[in-house]
C-alpha positions in Angstrom: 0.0 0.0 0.0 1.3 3.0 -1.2 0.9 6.2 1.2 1.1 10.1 0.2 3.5 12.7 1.5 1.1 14.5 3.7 -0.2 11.0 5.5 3.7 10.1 5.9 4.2 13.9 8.1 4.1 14.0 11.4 1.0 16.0 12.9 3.3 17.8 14.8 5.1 19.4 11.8 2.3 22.0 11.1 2.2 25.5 12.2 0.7 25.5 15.4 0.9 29.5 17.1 -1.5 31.8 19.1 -3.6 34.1 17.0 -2.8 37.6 16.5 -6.2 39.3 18.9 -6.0 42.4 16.9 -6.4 40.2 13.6 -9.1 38.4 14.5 -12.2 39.2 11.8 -10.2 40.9 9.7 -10.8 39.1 5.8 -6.9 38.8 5.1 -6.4 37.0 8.3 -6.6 33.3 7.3 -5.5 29.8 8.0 -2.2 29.3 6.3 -3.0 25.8 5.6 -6.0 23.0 5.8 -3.9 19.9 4.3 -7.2 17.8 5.9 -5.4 17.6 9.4 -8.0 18.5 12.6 -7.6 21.5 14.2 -5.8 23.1 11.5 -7.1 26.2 10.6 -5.3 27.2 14.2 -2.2 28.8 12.5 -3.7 31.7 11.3 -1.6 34.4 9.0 -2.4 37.9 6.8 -2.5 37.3 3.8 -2.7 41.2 2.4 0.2 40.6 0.0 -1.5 37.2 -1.2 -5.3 39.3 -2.2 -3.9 42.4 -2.8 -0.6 42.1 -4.7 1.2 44.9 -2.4 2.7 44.3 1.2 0.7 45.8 4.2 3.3 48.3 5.1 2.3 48.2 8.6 2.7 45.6 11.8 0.0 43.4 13.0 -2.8 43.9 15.7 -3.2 47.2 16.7 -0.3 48.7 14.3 -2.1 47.7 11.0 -4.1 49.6 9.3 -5.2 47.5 6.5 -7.6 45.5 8.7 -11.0 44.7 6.4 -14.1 43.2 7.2 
């Protein structure tokens, strides 16, 4: 039986941090990654540059000012 990469990777090996409170809601914040593993969608990052096609130009939480509902 032949298994795949991602079934072959430790659970352990995914991004795992606190989210950002000042991010929370806002429409660029996502989950960096699904890859079908529970609890995923915990590793949350902006992804500004990714829908927009220009960096944010400012920090995260309380310093940005690009946060969008």
């Amino acid at each position: 039986m032949t298994t795949t990469l991602l079934e072959r990777v430790r659970a352990d090996n995914f991004l795992d941090w606190p989210p950002e409170p000042g991010c929370l809601g806002c429409r660029h914040y996502r989950p960096i990654h699904s890859h079908g593993q529970p609890d995923s969608d915990r590793s949350l990052v902006c992804h500004y540059l990714l829908d927009t096609g220009r960096i944010r130009g400012c920090g995260l939480g309380r310093d940005c000012t690009r946060w969008e509902i």
